[in-house]
C-alpha positions as CSV (number, residue, x, y, z in Angstrom):
1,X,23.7,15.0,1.2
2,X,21.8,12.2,-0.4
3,X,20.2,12.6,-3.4
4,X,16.5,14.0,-2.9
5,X,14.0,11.5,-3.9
6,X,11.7,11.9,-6.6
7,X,8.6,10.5,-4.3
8,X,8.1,10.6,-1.0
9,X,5.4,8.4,0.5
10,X,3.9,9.5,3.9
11,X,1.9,6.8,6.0
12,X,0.1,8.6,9.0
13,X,-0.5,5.7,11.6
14,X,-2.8,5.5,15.0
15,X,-2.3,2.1,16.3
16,X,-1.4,0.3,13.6
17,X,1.2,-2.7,15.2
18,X,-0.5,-5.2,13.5
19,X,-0.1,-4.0,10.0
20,X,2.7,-1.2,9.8
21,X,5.2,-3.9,9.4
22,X,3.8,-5.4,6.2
23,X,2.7,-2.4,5.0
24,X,6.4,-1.4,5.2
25,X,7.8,-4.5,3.9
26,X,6.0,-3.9,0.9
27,X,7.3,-0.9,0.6
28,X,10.6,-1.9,0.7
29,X,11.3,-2.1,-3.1
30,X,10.6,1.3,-3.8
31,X,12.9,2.7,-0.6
32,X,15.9,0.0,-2.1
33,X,15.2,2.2,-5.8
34,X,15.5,6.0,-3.6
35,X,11.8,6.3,-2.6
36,X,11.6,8.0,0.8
37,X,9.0,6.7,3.2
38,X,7.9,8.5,6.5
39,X,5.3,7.2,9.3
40,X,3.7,10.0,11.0
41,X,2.5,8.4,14.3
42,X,-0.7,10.7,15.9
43,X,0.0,9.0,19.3
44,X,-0.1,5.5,19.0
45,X,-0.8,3.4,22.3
46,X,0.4,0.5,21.2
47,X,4.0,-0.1,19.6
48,X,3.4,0.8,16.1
49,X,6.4,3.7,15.9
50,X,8.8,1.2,17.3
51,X,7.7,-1.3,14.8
52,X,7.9,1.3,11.9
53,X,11.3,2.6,12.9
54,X,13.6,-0.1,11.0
55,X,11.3,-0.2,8.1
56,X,10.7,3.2,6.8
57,X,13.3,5.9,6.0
58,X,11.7,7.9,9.2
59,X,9.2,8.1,11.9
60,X,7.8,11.3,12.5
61,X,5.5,12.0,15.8
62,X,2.9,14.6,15.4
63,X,-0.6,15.6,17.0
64,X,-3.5,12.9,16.5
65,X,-5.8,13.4,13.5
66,X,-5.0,12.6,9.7
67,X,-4.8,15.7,8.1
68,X,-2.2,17.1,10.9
69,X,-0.4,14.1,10.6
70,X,0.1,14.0,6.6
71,X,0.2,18.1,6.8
72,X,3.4,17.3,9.2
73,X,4.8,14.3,6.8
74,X,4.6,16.8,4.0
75,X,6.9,19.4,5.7
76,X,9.2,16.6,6.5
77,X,9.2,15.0,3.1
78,X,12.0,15.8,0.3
79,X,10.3,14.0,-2.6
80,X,9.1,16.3,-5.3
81,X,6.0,14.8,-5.7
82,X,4.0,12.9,-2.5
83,X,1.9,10.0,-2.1
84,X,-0.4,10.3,0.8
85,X,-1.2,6.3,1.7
86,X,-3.4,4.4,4.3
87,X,-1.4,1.9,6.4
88,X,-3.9,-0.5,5.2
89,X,-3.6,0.8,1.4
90,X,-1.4,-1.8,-0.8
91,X,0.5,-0.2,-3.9
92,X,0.0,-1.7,-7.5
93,X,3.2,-2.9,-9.3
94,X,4.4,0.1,-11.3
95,X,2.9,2.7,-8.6
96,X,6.4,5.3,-8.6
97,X,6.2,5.1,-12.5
98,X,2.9,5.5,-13.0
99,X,2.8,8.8,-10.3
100,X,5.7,10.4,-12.5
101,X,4.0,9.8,-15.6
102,X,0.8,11.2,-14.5
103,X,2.1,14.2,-12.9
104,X,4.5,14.7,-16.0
105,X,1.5,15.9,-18.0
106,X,-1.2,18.3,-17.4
107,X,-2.1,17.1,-14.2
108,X,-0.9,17.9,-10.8
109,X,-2.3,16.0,-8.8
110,X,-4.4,12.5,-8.9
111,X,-5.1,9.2,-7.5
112,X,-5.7,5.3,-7.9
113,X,-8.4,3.1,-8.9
114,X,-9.3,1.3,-5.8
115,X,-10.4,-2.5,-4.9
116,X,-11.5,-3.5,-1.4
117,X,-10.4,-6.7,-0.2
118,X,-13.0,-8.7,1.7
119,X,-15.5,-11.1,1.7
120,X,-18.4,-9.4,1.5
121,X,-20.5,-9.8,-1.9
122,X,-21.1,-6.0,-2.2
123,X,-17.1,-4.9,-1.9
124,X,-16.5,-5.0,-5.6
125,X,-19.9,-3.0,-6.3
126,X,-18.9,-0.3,-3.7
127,X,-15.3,-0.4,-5.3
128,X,-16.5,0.2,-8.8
129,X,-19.0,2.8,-7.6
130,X,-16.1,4.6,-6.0
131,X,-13.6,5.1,-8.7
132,X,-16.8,5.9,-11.3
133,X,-17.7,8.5,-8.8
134,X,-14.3,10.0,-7.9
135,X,-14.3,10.5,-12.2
136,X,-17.0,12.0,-12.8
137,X,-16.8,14.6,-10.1
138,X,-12.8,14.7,-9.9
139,X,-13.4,14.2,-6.0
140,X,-11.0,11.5,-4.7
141,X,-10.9,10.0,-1.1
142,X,-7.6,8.8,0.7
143,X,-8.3,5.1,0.0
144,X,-7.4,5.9,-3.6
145,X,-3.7,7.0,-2.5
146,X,-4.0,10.5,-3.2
147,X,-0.7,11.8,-5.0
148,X,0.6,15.3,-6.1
149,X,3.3,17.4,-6.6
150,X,4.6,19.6,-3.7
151,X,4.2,22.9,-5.5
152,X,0.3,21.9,-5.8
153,X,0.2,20.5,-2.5
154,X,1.8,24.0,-1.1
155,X,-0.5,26.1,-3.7
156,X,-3.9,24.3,-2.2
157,X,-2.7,25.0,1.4
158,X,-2.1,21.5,2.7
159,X,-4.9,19.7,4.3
160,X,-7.3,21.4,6.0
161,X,-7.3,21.3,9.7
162,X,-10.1,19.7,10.6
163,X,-11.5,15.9,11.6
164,X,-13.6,14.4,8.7
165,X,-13.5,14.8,4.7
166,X,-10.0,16.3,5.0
167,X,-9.5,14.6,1.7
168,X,-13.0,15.8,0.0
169,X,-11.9,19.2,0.7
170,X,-8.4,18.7,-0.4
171,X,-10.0,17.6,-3.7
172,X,-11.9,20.4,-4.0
173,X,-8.8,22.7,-3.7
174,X,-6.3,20.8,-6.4
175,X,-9.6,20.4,-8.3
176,X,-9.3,24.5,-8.7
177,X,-5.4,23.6,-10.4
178,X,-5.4,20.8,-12.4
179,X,-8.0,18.3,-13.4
180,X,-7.3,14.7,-11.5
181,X,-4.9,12.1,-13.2
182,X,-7.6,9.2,-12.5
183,X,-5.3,5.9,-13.0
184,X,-6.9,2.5,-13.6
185,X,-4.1,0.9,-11.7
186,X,-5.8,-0.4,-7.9
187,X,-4.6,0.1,-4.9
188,X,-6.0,-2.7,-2.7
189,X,-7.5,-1.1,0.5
190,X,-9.1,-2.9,3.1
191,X,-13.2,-3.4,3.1
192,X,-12.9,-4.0,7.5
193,X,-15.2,-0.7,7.6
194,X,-17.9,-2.3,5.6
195,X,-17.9,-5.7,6.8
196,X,-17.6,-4.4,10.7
197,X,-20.2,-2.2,10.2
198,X,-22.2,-3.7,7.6
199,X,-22.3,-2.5,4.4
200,X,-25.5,-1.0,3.8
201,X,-25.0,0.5,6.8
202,X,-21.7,2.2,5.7
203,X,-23.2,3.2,2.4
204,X,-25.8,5.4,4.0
205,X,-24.1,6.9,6.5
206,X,-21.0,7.9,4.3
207,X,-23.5,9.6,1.3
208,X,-25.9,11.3,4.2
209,X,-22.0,12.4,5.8
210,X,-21.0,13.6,2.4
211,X,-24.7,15.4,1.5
212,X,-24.2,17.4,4.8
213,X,-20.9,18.3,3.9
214,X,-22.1,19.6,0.3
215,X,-24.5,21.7,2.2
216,X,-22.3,23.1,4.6
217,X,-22.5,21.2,7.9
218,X,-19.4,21.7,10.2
219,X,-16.7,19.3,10.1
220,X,-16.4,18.9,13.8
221,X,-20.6,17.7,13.9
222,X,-20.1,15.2,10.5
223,X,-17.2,13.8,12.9
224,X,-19.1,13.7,16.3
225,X,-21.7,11.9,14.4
226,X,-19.5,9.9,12.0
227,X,-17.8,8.3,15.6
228,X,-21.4,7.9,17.4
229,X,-23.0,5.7,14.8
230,X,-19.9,3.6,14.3
């Protein structure tokens, strides 16, 4: 039996043919150097697992919905520690080295800086607003590229089953563990959300979503109106 690989990185796609294959070919460094990466498809309509399938070390189907699908990567993964990452999330240089350093020290979990790539003026602002944020409140969302051992990631339960802030609520329960490993290195994320649905726009609707949430709105309504207004 092959080694088992320090990290495992698991991608949970929903139609994603026109970007899983370069967001696999970058990949493709750390899987030459042992790092195991699985796509957990939620039903795709288009050809996005047949697309994945010679790039990453597997595909994995699974019921639609995020936290299902990384919750079914994570059962499938062998890595001792896991990188939960956005199809349309791009790795720094460094990333496998700078996860084991962080999660070699008093932290268990943590996650990137992040920098949206777009045109629009206000990208950087909302960038930097994010990762200053995410510090002072140890609260991370999953276009920071969320990593953590498995022993925390068993300890907090997985994700929680449900359709929006799956990754607040994560946060929340590694929080209660270890403090977050915050790394200035950036992932690069895409800024599509903001410039498709204007920025402002997005703004608003994301901190009124998230002020609900902190006062105890249901999941399943922040979702119902998350898709409505989009």
């Amino acid at each position: 039996m092959p080694a088992r690989p320090r990290l495992s990185i698991i991608v949970p796609s929903l139609d994603e043919a026109v970007i899983i294959e370069t967001q696999l070919t970058r990949l493709a460094p750390l899987r030459e150097r042992g790092v195991e990466v699985l796509v957990v498809d939620g039903g795709s309509r288009d050809d996005t697992p047949s697309r994945a399938a010679a790039l990453a070390t597997r595909v994995i189907e699974s019921e639609s919905g995020r936290a299902r699908q990384m919750n079914a990567g994570a059962r499938e993964a062998r890595g001792r520690h896991l990188l939960f990452l956005h199809a349309d999330t791009r790795l720094p240089p460094g990333a496998e080295s700078a996860i084991a350093s962080a999660l070699s020290r008093r932290h268990v979990w943590g996650r990137f800086d992040v920098r949206l790539a777009g045109d629009h003026p206000l990208l950087g602002v909302i960038a930097f607003a994010m990762n200053r944020r995410s510090r002072l409140t140890g609260i991370a969302t999953g276009d920071q590229g969320l990593f953590m051992t498995r022993e925390a990631f068993e300890a907090a339960g997985g994700f929680p089953d449900q359709p929006l802030m799956e990754d607040i609520e994560m946060s929340r329960r590694l929080k209660r563990l270890s403090p977050p490993a915050c790394l200035g290195e950036k992932v690069t994320t895409s800024g599509r959300r903001w410039e498709r649905q204007g920025a402002w726009r997005t703004i608003l609707l994301m901190w009124r979503l998230r002020w609900r949430y902190w006062r105890g709105a249901s999941p399943d309504d922040l979702a119902r109106d998350y898709h409505h207004v989009r």
